[in-house]
TIRO-2110 file (N, C-alpha, C; in Angstrom, 1 decimal):
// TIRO-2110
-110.3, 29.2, 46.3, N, 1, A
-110.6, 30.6, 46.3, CA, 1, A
-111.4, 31.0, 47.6, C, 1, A
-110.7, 32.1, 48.0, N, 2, A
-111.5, 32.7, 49.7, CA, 2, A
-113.2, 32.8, 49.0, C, 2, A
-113.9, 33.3, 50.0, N, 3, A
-115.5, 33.9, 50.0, CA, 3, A
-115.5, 34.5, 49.1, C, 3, A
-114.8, 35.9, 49.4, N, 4, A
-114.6, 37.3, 48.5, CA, 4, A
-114.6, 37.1, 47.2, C, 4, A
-113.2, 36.1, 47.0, N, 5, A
-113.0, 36.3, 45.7, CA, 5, A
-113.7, 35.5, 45.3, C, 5, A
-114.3, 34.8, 45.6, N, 6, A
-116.0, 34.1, 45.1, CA, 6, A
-116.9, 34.6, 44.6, C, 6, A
-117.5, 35.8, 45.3, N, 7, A
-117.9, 36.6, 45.7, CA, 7, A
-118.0, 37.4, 44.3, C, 7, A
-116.8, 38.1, 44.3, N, 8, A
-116.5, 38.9, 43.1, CA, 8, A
-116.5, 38.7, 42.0, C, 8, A
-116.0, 37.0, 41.8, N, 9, A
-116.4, 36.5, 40.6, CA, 9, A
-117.7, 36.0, 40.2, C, 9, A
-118.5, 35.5, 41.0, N, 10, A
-119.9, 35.9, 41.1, CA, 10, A
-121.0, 37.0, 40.3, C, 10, A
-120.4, 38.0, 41.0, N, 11, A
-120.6, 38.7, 40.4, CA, 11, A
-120.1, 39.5, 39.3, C, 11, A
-119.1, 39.0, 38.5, N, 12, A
-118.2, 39.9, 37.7, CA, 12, A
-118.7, 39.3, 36.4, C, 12, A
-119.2, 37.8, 36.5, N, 13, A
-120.2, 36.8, 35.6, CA, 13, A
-121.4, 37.5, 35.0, C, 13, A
-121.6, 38.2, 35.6, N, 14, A
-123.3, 38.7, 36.0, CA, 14, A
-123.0, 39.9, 35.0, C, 14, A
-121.9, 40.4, 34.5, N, 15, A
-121.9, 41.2, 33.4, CA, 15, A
-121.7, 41.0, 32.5, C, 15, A
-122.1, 42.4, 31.7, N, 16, A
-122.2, 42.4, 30.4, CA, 16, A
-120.8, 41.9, 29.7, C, 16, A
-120.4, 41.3, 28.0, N, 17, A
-119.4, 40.9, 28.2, CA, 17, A
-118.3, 41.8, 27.9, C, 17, A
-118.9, 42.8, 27.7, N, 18, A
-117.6, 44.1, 27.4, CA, 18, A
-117.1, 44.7, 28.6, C, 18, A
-118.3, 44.5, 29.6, N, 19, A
-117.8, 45.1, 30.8, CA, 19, A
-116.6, 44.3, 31.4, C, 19, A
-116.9, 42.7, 31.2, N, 20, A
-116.6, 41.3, 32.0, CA, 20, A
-115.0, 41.5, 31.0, C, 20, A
-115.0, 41.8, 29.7, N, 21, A
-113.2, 42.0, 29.0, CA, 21, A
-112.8, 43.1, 29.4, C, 21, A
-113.4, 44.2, 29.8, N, 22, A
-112.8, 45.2, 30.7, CA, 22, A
-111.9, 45.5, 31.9, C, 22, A
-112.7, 44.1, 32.4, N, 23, A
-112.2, 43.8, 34.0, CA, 23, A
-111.3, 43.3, 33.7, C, 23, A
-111.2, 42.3, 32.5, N, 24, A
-109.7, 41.0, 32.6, CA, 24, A
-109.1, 41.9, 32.3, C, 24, A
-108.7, 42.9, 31.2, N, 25, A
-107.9, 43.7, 30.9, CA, 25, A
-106.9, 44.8, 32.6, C, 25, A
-108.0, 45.2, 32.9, N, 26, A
-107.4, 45.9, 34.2, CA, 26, A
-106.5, 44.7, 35.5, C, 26, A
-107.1, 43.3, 35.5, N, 27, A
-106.6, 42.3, 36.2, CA, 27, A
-105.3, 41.8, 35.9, C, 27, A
-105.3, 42.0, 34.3, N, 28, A
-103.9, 41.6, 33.5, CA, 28, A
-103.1, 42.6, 34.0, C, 28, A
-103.5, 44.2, 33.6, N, 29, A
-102.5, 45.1, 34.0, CA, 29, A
-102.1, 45.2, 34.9, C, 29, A
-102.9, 45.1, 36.1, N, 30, A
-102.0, 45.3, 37.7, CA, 30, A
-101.3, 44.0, 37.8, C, 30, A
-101.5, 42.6, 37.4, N, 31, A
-100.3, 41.9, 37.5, CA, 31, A
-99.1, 42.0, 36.6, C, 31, A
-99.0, 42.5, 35.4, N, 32, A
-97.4, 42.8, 34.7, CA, 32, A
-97.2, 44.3, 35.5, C, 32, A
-97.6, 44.9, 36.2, N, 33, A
-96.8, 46.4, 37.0, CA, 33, A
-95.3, 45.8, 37.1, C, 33, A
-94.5, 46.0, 37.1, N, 34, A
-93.2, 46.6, 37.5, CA, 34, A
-92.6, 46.9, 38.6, C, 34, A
-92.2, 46.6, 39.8, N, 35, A
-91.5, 47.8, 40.3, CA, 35, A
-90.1, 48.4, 39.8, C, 35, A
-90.4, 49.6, 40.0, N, 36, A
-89.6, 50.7, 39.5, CA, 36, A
-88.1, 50.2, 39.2, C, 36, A
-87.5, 49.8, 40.4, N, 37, A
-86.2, 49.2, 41.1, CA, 37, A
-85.7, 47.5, 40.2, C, 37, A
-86.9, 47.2, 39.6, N, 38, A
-86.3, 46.2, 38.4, CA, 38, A
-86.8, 46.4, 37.3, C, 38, A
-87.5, 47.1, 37.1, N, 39, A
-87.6, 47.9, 35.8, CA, 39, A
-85.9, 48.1, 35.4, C, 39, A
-85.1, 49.4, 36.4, N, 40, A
-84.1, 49.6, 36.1, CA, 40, A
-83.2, 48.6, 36.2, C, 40, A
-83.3, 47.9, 36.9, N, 41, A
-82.0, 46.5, 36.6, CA, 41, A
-82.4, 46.0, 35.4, C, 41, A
-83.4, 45.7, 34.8, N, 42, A
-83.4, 44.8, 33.6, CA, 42, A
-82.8, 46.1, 32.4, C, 42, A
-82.9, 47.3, 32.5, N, 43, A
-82.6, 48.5, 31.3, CA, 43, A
-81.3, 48.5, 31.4, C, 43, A
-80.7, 48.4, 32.4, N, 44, A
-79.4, 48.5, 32.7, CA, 44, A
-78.6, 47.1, 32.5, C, 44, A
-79.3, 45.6, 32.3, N, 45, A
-78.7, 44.6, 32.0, CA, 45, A
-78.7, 44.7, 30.1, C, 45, A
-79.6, 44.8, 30.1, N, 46, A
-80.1, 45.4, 28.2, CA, 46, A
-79.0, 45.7, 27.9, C, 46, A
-78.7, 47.2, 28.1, N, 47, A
-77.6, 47.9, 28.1, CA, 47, A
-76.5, 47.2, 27.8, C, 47, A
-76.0, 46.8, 28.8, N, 48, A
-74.5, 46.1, 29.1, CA, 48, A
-74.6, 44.6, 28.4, C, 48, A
-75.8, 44.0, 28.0, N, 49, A
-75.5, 43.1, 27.0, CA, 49, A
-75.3, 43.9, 25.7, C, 49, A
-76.1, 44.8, 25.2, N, 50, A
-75.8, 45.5, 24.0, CA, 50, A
-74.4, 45.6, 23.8, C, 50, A
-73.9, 46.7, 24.9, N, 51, A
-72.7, 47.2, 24.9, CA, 51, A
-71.6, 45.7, 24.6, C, 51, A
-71.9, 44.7, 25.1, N, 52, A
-71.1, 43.2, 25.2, CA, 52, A
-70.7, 43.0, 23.4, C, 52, A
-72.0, 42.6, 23.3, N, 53, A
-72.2, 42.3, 21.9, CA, 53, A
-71.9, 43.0, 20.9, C, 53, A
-71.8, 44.6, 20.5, N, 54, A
-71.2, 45.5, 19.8, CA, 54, A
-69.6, 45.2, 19.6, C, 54, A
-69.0, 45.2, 21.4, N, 55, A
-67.4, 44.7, 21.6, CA, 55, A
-67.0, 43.5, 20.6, C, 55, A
-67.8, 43.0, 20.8, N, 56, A
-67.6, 41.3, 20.5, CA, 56, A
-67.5, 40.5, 21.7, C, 56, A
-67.6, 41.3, 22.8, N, 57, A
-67.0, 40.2, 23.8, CA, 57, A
-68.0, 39.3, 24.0, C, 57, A
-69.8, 39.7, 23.6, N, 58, A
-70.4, 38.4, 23.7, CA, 58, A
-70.9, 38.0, 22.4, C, 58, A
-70.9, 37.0, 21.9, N, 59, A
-71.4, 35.7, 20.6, CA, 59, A
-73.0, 35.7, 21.5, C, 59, A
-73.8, 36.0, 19.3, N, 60, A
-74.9, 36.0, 19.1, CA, 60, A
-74.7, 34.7, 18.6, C, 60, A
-76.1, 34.3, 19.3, N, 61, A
-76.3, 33.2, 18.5, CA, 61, A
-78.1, 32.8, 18.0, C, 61, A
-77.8, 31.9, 16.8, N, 62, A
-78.9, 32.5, 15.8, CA, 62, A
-80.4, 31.9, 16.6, C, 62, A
-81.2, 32.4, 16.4, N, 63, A
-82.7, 31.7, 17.2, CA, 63, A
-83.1, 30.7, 16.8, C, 63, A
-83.5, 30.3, 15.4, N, 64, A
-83.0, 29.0, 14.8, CA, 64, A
-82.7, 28.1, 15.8, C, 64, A
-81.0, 27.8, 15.8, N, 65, A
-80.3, 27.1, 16.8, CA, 65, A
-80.7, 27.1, 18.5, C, 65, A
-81.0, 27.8, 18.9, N, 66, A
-81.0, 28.5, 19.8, CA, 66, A
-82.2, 27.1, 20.0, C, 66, A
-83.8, 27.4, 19.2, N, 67, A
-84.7, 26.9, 19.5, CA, 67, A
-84.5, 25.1, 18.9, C, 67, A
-83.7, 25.0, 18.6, N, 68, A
-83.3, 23.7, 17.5, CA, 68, A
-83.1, 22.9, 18.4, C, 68, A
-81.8, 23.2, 19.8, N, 69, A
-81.5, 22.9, 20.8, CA, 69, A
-82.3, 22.4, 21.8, C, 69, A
-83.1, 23.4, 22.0, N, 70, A
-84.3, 23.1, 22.8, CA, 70, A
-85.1, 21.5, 22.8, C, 70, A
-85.5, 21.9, 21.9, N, 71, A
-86.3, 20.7, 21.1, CA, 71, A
-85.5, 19.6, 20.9, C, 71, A
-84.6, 19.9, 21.1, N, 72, A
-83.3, 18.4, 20.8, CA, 72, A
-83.6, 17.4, 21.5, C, 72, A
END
């Protein structure tokens, strides 16, 4: 960790703990942000799997299996 962000955690310690779950909260949000530009590719892949799977052209497959596999 640089100085700063030493620094900051330092002092971010030093509060109250409502203040100190305040902070994680705003820390969490600016890292899940989005940009705009894959926001819209993922709505637009959504989409076109929806659209797939209504067709039939793509096979659902059950979660069950799905995670059964996994663990295999």
């Amino acid at each position: 960790m640089q100085q700063s962000s030493t620094t900051v955690l330092s002092q971010a310690l030093e509060l109250p703990a409502e203040e100190r779950a305040a902070l994680v909260d705003e820390l969490i949000q600016s890292l899940e942000e989005e940009e705009p530009d894959i926001a819209a590719v993922w709505v637009a892949e959504a989409r076109d799997r929806l659209a797939a799977y209504r067709s039939g052209t793509l096979d659902a497959v059950d979660a069950d299996e799905v995670f059964t596999d996994l663990r295999g």
